[in-house]
C-alpha positions in Angstrom: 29.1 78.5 122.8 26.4 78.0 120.6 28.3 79.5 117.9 30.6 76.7 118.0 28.1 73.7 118.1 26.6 75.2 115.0 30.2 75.4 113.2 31.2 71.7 114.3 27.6 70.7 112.8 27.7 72.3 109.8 31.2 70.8 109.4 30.3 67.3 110.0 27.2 67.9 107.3 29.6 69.2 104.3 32.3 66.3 104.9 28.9 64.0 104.6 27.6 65.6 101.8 31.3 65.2 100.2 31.5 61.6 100.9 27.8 61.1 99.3 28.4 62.9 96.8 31.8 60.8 95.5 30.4 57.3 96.3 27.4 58.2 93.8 30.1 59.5 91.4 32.3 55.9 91.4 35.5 57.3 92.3 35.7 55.8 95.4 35.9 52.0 94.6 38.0 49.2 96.3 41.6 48.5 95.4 40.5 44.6 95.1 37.9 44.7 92.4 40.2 47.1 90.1 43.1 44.6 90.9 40.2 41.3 89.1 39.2 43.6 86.6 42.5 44.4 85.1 43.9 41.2 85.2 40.7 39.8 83.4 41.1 42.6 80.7 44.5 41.7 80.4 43.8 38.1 80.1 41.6 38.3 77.2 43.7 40.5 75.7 46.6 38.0 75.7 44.1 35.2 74.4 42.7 37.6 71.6 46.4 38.0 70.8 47.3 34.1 71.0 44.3 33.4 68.7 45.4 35.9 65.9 49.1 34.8 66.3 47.8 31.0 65.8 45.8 32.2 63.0 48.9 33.6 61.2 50.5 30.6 61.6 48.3 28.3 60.4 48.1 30.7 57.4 51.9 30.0 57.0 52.1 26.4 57.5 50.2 25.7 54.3 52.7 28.1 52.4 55.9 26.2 54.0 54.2 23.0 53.1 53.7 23.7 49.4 57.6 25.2 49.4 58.6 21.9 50.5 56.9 19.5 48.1 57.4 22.0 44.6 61.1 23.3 45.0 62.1 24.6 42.0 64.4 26.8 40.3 63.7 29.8 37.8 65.8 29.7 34.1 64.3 32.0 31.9 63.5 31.2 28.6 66.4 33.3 27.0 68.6 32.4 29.8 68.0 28.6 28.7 69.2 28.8 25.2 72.1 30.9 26.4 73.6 28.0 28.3 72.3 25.4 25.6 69.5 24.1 28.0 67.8 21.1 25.9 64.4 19.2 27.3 64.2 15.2 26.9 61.0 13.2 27.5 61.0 10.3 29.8 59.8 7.2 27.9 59.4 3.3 27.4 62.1 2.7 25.1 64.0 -0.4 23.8 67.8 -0.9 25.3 70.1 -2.9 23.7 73.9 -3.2 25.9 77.0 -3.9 23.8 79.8 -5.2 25.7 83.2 -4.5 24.0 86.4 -6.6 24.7 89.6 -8.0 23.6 89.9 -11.9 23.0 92.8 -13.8 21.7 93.2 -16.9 18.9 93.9 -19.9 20.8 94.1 -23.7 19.5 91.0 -26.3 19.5 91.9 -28.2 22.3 90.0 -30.8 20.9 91.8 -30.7 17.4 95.6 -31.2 19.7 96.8 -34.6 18.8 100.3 -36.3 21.1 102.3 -38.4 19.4 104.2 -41.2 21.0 105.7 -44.4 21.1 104.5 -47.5 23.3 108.2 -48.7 24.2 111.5 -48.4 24.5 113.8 -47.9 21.9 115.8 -45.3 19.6 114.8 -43.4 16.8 116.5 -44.7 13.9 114.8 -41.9 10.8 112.7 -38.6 11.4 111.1 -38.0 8.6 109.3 -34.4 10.3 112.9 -32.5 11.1 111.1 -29.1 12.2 108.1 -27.6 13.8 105.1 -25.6 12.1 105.4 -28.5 9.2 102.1 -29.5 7.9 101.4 -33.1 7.7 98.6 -35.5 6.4 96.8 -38.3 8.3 99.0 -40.9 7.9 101.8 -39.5 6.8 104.9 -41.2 8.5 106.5 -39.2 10.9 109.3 -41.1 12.6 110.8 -44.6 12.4 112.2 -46.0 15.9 114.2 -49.4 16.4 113.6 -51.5 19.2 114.8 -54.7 20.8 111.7 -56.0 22.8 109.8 -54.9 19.7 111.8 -57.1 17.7 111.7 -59.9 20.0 107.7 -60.2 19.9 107.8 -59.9 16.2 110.1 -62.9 16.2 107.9 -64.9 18.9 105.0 -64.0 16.8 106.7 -65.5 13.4 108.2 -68.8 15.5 104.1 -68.8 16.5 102.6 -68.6 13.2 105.2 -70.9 11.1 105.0 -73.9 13.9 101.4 -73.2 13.9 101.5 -73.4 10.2 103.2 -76.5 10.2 101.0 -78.4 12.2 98.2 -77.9 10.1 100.7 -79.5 7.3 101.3 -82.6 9.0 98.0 -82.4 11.2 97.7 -85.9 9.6 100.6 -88.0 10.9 99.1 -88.3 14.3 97.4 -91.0 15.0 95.3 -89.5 17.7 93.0 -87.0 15.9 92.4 -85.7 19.7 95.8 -84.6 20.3 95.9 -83.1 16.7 93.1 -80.9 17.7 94.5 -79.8 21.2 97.3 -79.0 19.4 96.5 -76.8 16.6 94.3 -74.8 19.2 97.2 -74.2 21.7 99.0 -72.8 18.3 96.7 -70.8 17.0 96.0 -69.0 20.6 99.8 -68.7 21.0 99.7 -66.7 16.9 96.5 -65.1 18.4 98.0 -63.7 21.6 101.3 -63.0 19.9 99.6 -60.6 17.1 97.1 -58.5 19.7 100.4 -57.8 21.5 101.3 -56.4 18.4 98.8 -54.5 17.3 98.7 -53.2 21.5 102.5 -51.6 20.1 100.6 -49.9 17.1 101.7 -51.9 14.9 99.5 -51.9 11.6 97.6 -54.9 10.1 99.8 -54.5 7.0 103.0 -54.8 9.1 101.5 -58.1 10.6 100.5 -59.7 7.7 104.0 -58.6 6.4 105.9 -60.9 9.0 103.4 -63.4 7.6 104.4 -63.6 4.8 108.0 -63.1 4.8 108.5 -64.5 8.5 111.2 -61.9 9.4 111.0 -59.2 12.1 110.3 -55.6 10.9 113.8 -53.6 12.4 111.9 -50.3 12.8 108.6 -49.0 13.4 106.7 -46.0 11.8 105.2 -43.3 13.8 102.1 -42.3 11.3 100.5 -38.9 11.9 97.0 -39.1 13.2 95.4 -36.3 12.2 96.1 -33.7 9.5 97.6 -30.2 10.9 100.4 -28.7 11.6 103.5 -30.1 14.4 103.4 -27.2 17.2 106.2 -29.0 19.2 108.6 -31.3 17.8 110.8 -33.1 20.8 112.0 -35.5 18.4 115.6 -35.8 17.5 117.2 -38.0 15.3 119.0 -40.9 17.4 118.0 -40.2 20.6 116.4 -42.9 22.9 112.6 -42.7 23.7 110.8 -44.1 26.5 107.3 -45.7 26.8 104.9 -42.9 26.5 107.4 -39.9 26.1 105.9 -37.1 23.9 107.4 -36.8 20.2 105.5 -34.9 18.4 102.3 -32.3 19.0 99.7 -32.0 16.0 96.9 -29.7 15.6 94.0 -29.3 13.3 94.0 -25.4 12.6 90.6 -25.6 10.4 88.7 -24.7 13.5 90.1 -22.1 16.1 89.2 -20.5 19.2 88.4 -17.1 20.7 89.1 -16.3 24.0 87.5 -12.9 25.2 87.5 -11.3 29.3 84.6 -10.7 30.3 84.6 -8.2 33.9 83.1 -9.5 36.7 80.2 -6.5 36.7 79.1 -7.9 33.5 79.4 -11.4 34.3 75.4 -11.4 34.9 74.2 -10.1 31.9 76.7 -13.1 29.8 74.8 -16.2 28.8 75.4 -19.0 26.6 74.4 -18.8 23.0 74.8 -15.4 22.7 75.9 -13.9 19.4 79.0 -12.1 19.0 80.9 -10.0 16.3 84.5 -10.9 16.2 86.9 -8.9 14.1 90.9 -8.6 13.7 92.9 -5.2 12.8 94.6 -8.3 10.1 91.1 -8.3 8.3 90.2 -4.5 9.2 86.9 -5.5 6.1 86.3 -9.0 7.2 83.5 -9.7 9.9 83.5 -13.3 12.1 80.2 -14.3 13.7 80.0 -16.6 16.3 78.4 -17.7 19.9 79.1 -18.3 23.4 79.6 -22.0 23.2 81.6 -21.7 27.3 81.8 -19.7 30.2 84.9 -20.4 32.5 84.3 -21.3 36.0 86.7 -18.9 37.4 87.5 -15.2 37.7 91.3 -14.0 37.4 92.1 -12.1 40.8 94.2 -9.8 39.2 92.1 -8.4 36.4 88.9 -9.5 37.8 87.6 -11.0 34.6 86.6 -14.2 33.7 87.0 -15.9 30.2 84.2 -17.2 27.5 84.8 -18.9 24.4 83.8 -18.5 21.0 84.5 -21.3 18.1 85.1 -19.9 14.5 86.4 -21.5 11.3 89.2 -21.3 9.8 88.6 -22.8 6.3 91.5 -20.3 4.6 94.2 -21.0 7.2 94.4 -17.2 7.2 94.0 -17.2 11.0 96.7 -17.8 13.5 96.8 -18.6 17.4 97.8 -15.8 19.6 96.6 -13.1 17.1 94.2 -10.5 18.9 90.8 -9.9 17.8 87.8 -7.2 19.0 84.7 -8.5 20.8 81.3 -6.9 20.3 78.4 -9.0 22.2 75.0 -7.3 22.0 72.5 -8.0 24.6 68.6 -6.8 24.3 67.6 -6.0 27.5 64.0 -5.4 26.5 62.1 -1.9 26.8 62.3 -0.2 29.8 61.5 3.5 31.7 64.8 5.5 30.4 66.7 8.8 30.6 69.6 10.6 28.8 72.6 10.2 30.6 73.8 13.9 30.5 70.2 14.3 32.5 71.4 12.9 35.6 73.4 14.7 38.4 75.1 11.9 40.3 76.8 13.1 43.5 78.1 9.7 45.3 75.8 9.4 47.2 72.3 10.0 44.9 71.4 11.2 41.5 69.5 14.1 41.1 67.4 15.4 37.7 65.3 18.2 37.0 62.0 18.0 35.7 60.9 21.2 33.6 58.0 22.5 35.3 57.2 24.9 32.6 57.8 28.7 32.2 61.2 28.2 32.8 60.9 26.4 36.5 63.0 23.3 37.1 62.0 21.0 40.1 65.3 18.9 41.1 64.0 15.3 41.9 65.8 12.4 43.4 65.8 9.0 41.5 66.7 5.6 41.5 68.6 4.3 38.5 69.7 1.1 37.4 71.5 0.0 34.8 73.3 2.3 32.2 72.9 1.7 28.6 74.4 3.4 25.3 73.8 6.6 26.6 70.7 6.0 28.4 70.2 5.1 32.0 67.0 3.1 33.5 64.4 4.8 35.8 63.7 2.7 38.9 61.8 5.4 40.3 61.2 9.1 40.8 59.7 9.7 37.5 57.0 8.9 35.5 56.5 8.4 31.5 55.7 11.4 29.4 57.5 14.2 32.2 60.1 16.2 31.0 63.4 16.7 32.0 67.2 19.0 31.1 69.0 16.8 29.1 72.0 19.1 28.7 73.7 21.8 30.8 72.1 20.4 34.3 75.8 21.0 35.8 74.4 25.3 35.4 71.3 24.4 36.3 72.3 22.7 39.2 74.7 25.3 40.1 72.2 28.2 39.9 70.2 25.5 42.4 72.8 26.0 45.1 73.3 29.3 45.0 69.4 29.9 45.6 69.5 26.7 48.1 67.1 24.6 46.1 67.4 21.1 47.0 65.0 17.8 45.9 62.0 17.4 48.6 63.6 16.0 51.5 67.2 16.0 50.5 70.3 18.3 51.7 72.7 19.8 49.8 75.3 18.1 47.9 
């Protein structure tokens, strides 16, 4: 019995001693405060990892950000002249436009001269019997009878010879009053009679003709106006006329002009008084110069051009309506921020250059461009004076930009 209590005592001291021993030791801990402790390891394990992830990336950024504003594309030097590369500066320089055309001799509208008659009647002698004849100023061109003609020729002789012979025997009345009234009433009649006349263009020498002889004249004569040549004769000998019908067309050739077609995108840069070199494949050595004296008010809707005009002389009589001529107007447009025109890459839609970097780098840039001018195109922006720039072969340049997928700062590729 006692052999037992001592065994069950000495039992219950070792499994004491056992569980002293292990506490002590730190194996024996709680499941909770493992669970914390891991989780916070693991948290600032994930945070350490976040921060060096973040730092990577803002290492990155920077790189990305200097890609984006410095794209460029590597030609090597030898590669360069292979393909014919050639560099152009971008400068201030003076631009002069030259607008080419065709224009076309026409009469002096001014210089046209009608002929006609002022009543009825038939033309008795046509003295001009074809067109293209040239004729002097006054030089007769028609003679045309007519019956009311003659019959105010004949009141206008009655007139004058009664109003001559009143003044003869003004002195067998014997009231000097009624001599007056008289001679007034006559001499209005002769007055009236020769305005009428001269209202049917008949000449001063004519008048004072039937004066004199104090017969009708049977025809009149048609005298040229002007000196030029007849470009339409309607005239025929013996054929009746009517008050104001056309007879004869006469035109002064010593002064012609020159109609050029302007198109309506150039319209704007067209002002009066601008110079012009006009010459004909008739005189392939002979230069005209002349200036915008009119702009037409109106643009043709099937070519889309409108007209100017351009008055030259014609002192030779070498020059003839309807012959064509070549138009050269030069315009200064003053100095401006230009480019080669083989330097640009235009896609539609925008127009591209590269800028030469140095050590055979290109940078494509996107411009603005304005006008284009003998070979030269204005900078409205993207560049700057002094940079430079491929002049020639920017189609391979360009090329070799796609192929790498180099595109201007901002753009897409085209």
């Amino acid at each position: 019995m006692k052999n037992k209590n001592i065994i069950i005592i000495i039992a219950v001291l070792l499994f004491a001693g056992f569980i002293l021993y292990f506490s002590k030791a730190g194996l024996l801990k709680t499941p909770e405060k493992n669970t914390i402790a891991e989780s916070s390891e693991k948290q600032n394990a994930s945070g350490h990892e976040g921060n060096i992830q973040d730092t990577k990336e803002s290492e990155a950024k920077p790189e990305t950000s200097e890609e984006q504003e410095t794209p460029v594309v590597e030609i090597p030097p030898d590669k360069q002249q292979l393909i014919g590369v050639k560099i152009a500066e971008v400068a201030v320089r003076p631009l002069q436009k030259t607008i080419r055309t065709v224009g076309r001799i026409e009469y002096d509208e001014r210089k046209i001269v009608t002929v006609n008659t002022k009543n009825e009647g038939w033309i008795e002698k046509l003295y001009v019997d074809y067109t293209g004849r040239y004729v002097k100023k006054g030089e007769p061109l028609a003679e045309i009878f007519s019956p009311e003609l003659i019959a105010t020729q004949q009141e206008f002789a009655n007139a004058f010879r009664w109003t001559t012979q009143n003044k003869e025997n003004e002195g067998d009345f014997s009231d000097k009053n009624i001599s007056k009234m008289l001679r007034r009433d006559a001499e209005a009649i002769v007055e009236a009679s020769r305005q009428r006349l001269r209202l049917w263009d008949i000449s001063e020498e004519q008048i004072k003709k039937i004066e004199d002889t104090g017969r009708p004249i049977r025809t009149i004569t048609l005298y040229s106006p002007v000196s030029g040549y007849v470009t339409q004769k309607m005239a025929v000998q013996g054929m009746k006329v009517m008050p104001g019908e056309k007879l004869f067309d006469v035109a002064d050739l010593s002064s012609l002009w020159v109609i050029a077609d302007i198109y309506e995108y150039e319209l704007s840069l067209v002002k009066l008084g601008q110079k012009a070199k006009i010459t004909l494949s008739y005189f392939p050595d002979k230069e005209f110069y002349s200036q915008i004296n009119y702009i037409y008010p109106s643009i043709s809707g099937t070519t889309r051009t409108t007209k100017v005009r351009f008055e030259i002389a014609n002192s030779g009589g070498q020059l003839k309506p309807q012959m064509f001529t070549n138009v050269e107007i030069k315009i200064n447009m003053g100095k401006k921020l230009a480019i080669p025109d083989d330097a640009v890459i235009d896609t539609g839609t925008r127009q591209v250059v590269y800028v030469d970097k140095g050590e055979g780098y290109f940078e494509p840039r996107e411009v603005m461009l304005g006008m284009s001018v003998e070979g030269f195109r204005e900078v409205i922006k993207g560049l700057k004076s002094g940079e430079k720039i491929a002049a020639s072969a920017t189609f391979l340049i360009d090329s070799e930009a796609q192929l790498k997928n180099v595109t201007p700062l901002g753009g897409h590729k085209h």
